[in-house]
N, C-alpha and C positions, 0 to 999 in steps of 0.2 A: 621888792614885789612879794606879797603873799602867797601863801598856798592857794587860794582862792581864785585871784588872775591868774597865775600858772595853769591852771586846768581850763579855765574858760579860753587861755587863748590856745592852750592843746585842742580842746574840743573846737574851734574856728575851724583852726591847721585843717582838721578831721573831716572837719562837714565839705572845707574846697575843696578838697581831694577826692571825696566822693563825689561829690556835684559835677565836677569837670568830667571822672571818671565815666558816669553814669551820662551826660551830656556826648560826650563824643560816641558811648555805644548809641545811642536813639539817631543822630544826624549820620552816621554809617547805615544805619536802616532805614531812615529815610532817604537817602541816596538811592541804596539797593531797591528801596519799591517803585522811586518814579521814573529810576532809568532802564531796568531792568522787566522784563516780561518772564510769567510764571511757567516754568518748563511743562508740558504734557507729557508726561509715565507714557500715557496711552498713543500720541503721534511723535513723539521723539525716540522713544524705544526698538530698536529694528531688530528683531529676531532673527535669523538662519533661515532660509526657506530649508524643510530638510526631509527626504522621499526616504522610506527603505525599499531597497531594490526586489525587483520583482521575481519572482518564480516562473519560469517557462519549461515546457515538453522540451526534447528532443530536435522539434521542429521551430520552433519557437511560439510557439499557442499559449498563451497565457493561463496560469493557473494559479496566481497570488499575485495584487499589484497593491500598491499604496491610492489611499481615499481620504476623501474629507467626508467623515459621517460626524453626528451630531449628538450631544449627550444632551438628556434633562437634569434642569438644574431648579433650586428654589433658593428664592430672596424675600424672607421674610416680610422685611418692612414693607413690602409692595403688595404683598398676598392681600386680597379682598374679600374673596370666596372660596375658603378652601373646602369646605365640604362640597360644592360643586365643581369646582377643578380637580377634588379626589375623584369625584365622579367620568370626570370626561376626561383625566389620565388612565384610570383603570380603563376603562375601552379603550380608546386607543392604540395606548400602549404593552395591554394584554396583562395590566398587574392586578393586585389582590386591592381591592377596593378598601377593605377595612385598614389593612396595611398602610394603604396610601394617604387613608383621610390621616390616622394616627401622624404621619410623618406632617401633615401637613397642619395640625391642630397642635400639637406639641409646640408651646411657647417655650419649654425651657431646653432647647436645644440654642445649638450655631445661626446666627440669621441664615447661613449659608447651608444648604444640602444637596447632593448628588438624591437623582430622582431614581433617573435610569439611565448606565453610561452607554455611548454607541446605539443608537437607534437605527432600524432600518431607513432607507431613503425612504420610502412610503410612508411611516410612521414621521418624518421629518415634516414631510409635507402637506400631512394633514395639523400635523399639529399647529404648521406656520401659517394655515390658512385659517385657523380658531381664533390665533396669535388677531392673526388683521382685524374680524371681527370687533375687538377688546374681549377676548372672554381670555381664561386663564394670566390674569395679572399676577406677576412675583414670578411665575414662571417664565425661565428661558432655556434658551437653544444655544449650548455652548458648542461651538466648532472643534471639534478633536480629531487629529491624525489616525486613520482607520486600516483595517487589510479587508480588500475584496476579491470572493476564492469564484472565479466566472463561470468554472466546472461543478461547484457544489462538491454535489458525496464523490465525485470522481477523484480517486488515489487520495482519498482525503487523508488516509494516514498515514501516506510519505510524504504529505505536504503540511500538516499538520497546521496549527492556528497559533495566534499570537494574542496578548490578554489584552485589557483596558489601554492600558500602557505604551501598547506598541511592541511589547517584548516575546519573543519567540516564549510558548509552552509546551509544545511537542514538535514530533517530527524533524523535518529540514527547517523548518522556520525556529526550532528552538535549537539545533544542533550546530546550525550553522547561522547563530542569532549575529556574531560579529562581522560575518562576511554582509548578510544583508543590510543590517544596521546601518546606517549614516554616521560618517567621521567629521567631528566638528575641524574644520579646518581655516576659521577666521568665525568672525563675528557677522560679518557681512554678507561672506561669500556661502554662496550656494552648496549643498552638500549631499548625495543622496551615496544610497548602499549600492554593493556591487550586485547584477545580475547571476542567480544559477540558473544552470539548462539541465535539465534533469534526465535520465535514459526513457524515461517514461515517454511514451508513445501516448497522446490520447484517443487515436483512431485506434490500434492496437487494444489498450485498456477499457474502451466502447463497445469495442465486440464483444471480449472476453467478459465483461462486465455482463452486458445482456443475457448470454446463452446462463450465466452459474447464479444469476438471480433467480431464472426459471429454475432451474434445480434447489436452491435455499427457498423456495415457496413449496417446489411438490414433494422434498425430504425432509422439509424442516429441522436441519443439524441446527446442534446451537451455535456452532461456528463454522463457516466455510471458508476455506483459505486458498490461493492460486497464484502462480508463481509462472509467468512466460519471459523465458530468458533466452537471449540470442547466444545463442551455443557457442562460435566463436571468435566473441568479446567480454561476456561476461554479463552483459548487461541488460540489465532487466528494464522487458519491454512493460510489463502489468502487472500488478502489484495488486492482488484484490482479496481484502480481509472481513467477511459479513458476517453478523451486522458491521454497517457503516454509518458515517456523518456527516453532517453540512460543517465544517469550518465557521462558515457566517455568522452560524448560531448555535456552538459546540459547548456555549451552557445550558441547550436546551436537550441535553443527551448523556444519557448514566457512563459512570466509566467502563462496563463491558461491549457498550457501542463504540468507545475510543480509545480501547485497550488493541493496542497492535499485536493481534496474536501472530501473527508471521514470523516476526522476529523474540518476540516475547514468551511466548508460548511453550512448552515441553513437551513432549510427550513420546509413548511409545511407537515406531513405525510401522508394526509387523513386517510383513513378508515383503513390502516393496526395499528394507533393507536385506535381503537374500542377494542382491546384485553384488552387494556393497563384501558380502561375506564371503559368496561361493568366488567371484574375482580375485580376492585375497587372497582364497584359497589354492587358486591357479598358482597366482604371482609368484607366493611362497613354493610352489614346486607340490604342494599335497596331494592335487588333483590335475587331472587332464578330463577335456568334454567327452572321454572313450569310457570314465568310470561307472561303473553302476553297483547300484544298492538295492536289498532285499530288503525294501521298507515294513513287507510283511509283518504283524504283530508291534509295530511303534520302535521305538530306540528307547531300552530300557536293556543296557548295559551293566557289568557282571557290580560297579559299583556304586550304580544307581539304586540295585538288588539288596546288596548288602549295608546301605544305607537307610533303604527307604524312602528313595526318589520317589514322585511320580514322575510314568514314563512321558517320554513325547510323541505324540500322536498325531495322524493325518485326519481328516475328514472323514474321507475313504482309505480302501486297501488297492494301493495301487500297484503293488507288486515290485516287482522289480524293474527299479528306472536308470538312465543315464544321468546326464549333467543335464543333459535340454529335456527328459523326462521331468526331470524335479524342478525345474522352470516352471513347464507348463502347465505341471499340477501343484506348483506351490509348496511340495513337500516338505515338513517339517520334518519329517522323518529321515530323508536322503539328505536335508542339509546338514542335520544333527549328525550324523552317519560321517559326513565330508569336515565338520568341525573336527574331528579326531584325528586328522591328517595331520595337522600343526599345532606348534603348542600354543598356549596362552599370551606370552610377551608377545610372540612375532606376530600374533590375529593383531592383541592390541596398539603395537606398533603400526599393523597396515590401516586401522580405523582412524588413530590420531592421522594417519597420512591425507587421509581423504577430507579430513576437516574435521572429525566428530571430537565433540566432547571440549570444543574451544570456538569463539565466537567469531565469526568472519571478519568482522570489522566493517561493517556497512553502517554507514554514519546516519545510523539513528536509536533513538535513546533507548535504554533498559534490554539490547540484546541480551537474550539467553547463550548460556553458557553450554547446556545443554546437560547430561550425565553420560561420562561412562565411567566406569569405576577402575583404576589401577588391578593389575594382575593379582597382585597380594592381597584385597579386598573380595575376588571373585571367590563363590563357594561351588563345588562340584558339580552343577550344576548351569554354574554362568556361562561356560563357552559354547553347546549346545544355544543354551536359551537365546542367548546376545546374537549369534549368528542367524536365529529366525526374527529377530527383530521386536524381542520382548527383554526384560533386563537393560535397557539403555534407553535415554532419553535425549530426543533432536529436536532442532528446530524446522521449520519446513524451509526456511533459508540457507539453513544446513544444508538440507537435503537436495537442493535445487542447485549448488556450488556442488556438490561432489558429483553429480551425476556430466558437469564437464567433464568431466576426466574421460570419459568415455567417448564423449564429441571431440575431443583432440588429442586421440594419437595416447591416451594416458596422463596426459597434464591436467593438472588440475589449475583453475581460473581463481581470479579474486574476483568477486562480484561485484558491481558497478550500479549504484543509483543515482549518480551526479557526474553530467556531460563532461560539460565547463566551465567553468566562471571568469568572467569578464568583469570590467569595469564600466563603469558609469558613461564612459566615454565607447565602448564597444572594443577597449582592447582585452584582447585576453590572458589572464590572469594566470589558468589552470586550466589543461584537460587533460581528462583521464582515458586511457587507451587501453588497449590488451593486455593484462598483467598477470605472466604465468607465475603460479606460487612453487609448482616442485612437481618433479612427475611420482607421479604414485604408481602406474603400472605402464608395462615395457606396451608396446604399441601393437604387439599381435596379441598381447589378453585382455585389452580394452576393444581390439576389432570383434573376438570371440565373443564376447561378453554382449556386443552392441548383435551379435547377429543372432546368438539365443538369444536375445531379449524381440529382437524381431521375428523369431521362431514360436513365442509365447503364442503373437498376433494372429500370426498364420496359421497355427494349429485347430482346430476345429473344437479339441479341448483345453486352449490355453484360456486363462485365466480374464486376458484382456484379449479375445477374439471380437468382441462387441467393437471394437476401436482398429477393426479392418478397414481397408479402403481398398480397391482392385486395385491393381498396378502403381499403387505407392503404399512404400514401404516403410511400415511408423516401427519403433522399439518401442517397447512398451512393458511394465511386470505394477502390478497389485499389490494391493495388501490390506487386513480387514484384521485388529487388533482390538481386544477387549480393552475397556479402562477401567482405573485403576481405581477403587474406594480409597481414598486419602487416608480416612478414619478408620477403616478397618486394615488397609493394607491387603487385602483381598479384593479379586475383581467383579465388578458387575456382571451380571450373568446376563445382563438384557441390555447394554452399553459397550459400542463402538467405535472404531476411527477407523474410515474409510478413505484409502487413498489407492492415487496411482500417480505411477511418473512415464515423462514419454518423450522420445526424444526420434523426428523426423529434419527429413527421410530417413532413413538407416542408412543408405550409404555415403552418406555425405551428411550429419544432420548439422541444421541451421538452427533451429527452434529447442528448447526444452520447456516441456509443459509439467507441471506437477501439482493436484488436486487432492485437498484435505476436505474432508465431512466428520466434523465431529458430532457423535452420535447422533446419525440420521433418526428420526423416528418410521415408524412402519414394519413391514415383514421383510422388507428390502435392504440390507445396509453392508451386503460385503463391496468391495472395492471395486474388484472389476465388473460386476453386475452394476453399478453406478457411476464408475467414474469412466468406463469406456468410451463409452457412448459419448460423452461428455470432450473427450479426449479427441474424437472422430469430430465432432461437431466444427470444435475447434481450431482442428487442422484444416477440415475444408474452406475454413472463415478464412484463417491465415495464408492459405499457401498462394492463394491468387495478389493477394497483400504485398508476401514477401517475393513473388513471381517465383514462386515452387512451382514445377508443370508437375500437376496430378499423373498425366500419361506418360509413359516411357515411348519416345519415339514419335510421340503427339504433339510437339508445342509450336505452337501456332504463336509467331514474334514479325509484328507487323510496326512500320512507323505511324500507320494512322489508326484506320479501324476495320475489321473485320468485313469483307461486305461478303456478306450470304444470303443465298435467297432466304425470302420468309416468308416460309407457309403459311398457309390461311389458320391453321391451326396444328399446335404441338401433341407429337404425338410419339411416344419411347421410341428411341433408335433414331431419330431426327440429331441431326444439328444443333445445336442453340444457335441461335441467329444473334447478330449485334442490335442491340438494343440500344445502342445510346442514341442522344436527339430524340428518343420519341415520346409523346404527350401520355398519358396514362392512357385516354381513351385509345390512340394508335396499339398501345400496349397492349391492353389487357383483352384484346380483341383476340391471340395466339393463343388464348387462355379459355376460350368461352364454352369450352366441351366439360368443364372443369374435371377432365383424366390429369392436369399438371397443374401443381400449386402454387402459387406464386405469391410473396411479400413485398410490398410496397416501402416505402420511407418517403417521407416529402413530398413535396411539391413541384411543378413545373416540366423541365423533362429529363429523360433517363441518363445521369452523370455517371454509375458504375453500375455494375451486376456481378452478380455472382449464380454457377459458373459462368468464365468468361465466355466468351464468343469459341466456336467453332469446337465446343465438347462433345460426346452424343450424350441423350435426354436418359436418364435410366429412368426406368417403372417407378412411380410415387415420390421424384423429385419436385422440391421446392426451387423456384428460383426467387432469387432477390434483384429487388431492382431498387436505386436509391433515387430519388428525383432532385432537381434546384433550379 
């Protein structure tokens, strides 16, 4: 055999062996198509049904739940009319018309784009009734897993928002993104996040929300901050940081509207930390409430003199005061005077005690740290200063935890804004209870302390007299501090931070209220000239709430309702009559001389009031009545 046949019958061998090869791959495929049906991506694919778990009050009222909202989406190849479907997304959906046509004229992009993600329901539904028409072809309605907040701006910034995504971005909904989150737990099976209950009250935060809106309109601070904590538990009933936000729509709001100054925030306290210094000053042994001081001519001491201090000064010359004298007027001078009692470690020591200068640990993001500076840092001038409430920086979260110590006996509380958490199924997980952190003062200098502080109230020149109430007893102390030029390190001469804190009744207190105005505008902006009042308001909202009896010797504890006669018309020194059951017009018939004022709420008939039944009427009262 030649060379010749040897290759042609190689090349035979070559072509069977492909031929068979390539033969049996085609009748495998052809098997596979006429016995077999082509799978659906789209009806064989089963996803996780998967919820993240909701946010509730206290009570369990919902304030974050999981939704099916809807994005806009574009599909090229289908688009028809985009310069007119730019047109009737830009209304709709409240976007930039030229923006939109671009996105929508742009051939050399993805066939695929995001319009606008998460639409409102409303915005959904108009746009799926244009959909029916045919008008907007290419454009669709993608279904995407949503959070809807049912209180809006209410504690919106302890409840904070979650993105596109689904993923917690502030607040409890970012801090606590893995408890709410859904655990994949099978392919199949169902999955959603665990339940938190949060301390928050929304009846509580409703009130207190209302009355310090009216104040953020007629002082205009640029930030108002409010803190109502159940004195003893810890836990915080309202939470209120203005301005504020809608969650549903927290991309339509700069970050100083959703900047959580409560916990984020620094600043200096003034004179409402005097409690916090002259108490320490007790503790430590330096002072007793018998001492007094010739506040005369300021506190410019012999090494203030020989240094070049300037001295510390009052307002006024108040002369010579006690321990509840320099309460009442605020003295900078008698506090300055009582800081010389003890030295520098042992002050700083009682301040770290009460919480300052380290972050509480309330589980929400970017807590301040806050400033006090180490003994060794402090210049000749620091123990004076810090002790009236200038030289250190708190939060008002701070401040609102240290002022338990006074509500229980000298313990100080860990602060609480998260109930409990439960699981999917309703068992529970976690709760958080009374957690004392360490006593900071023995229990007869936090009694002393709480009863000057309710000596302030009562005094005709105390600071917070404005935040009287006859026969209940509030504690109560101010404060009204300059702020600080960052840039210059010198203070504004015409910029404030007005506060107060308040903790009722005094002898028993249940409540602690604490109220920031930062730099009020107007002629108005010391502390207790602004936050008393504020403070009184408050407490008379609250006390029937928490069943505080305003009167001593007066409470009226019935199992149904109140039945007293009802005059034809109210008149001071009357009764309040029970209200409930009745129709606005029965109502407002007790009113018609109009000597008494009266607020309405709702509709139908009278479900609460305030005062309760069986108080007397005082001269130029409002009553409230709520209807349903």
């Amino acid at each position: 055999m030649n060379n010749g046949d040897l290759r042609n019958k190689r090349f035979r061998i070559f072509f069977i062996v492909i031929s068979s090869f390539t033969f049996v791959i085609l009748l495998r495929f052809a098997l596979i198509m006429l016995t077999s049906s082509t799978p659906s991506p789209r009806t064989n694919l089963i996803l996780p049904e998967a919820a993240r778990g909701p946010i509730l009050d206290k009570k369990g009222n919902l304030l974050a739940v999981q939704t099916q909202l809807y994005s806009v989406s574009l599909w090229r190849p289908e688009l028809k009319e985009p310069e007119e479907s730019a047109r009737i997304l830009s209304e709709v959906l409240g976007l930039d018309r030229d923006g939109t046509e671009a996105l929508l004229t742009n051939r050399e992009g993805s066939n695929f784009a995001w319009i606008k993600r998460q639409i409102s329901p409303a915005e959904s539904k108009d746009l799926s009734a244009l959909m029916g028409t045919g008008k907007l072809e290419g454009i669709r309605l993608e279904p995407e897993p949503g959070r809807h907040y049912p209180q809006q701006t209410l504690a919106s910034h302890v409840i904070g928002y979650v993105g596109t995504d689904n993923v917690g971005l502030d607040g409890i909904e970012y801090t606590l993104n893995d408890i709410l989150s859904p655990t994949l737990i099978g392919e199949e099976s169902p999955t959603y996040g665990n339940r938190v209950y949060l301390t928050i009250d929304i009846t509580v935060q409703h009130r207190v929300e209302k009355i310090l809106e009216r104040a953020y309109e007629e002082y205009q601070p640029d930030e108002l901050m409010a803190v109502v904590m159940e004195a003893k538990t810890g836990d915080i009933a309202a939470y209120i940081s203005l301005p504020q936000f809608d969650p549903n729509n927290f991309q339509d709001y700069g970050a100083a509207e959703r900047k959580n100054q409560l916990t984020q925030m620094a600043y200096e306290p003034g004179s409402v930390f005097k409690v916090f210094s002259l108490s320490s000053f007790m503790e430590l042994g330096g002072i007793t409430p018998e001492i007094s001081y010739d506040t005369t001519g300021g506190f410019n001491p012999d090494y203030f003199q020989k240094y070049h201090i300037a001295p510390i000064t009052d307002l006024g010359n108040y002369g010579v005061l006690d321990l509840q004298g320099i309460l009442n007027h605020s003295s900078n001078v008698g506090t300055a005077y009582a800081s010389e009692s003890v030295d520098a470690a042992a002050f700083y020591g009682m301040l770290r005690n009460f919480g300052f200068g380290k972050a509480t640990g309330l589980p929400l993001p970017g807590e301040s740290n806050g400033l006090l500076k180490e003994p060794e840092e402090w210049s000749l001038r620091s123990k004076p200063t810090i002790s009236i409430g200038q030289e250190v920086g708190v939060s008002a979260l701070q401040m609102v935890t240290a002022a338990t110590v006074f509500a229980n006996g000298g313990m100080l509380l860990k602060p609480h804004i998260i109930k409990k958490i439960e699981s999917p199924q309703g068992e529970l997980i976690k709760e958080y209870t009374r957690e004392p952190v360490r006593e900071v003062l023995s229990p007869e200098t936090a009694s002393a302390m709480l009863k000057m502080m309710q000596g302030i109230v009562d005094s005709p020149v105390g600071t917070t007299r404005r935040a009287r109430i006859d026969d209940f007893p509030i504690s109560a102390k101010s404060g009204t501090a300059q702020i600080t030029n960052l840039e210059t390190g010198e203070y504004y001469p015409d910029r404030f931070t007005a506060s107060v804190m308040a903790l009722f009744p005094s002898d028993d207190p249940q409540l602690i209220i604490y109220i920031v105005l930062k730099n009020p505008q107007g002629d108005i902006y010391y502390g207790g000239t602004i936050g008393s009042p504020l403070v009184k308001e408050i407490a008379l909202d609250l006390a029937s709430y928490y069943h505080i009896p305003l009167l001593e010797n007066e409470v009226y504890e019935t199992t149904g309702h109140v039945n007293l006669p009802r005059p034809e018309v109210l008149s001071p020194g009357d009764r309040i009559p029970d209200f409930t059951g009745l129709s606005k017009r029965e109502a407002l018939r007790f009113f018609a001389d109009g000597k008494t004022g009266v607020t309405m709420k709702g509709e139908g008939r009278v479900i609460f009031q305030f005062p309760q039944a069986g108080m007397p009427l005082e001269e130029g009262q409002v009553i409230f009545l709520e209807f349903k």
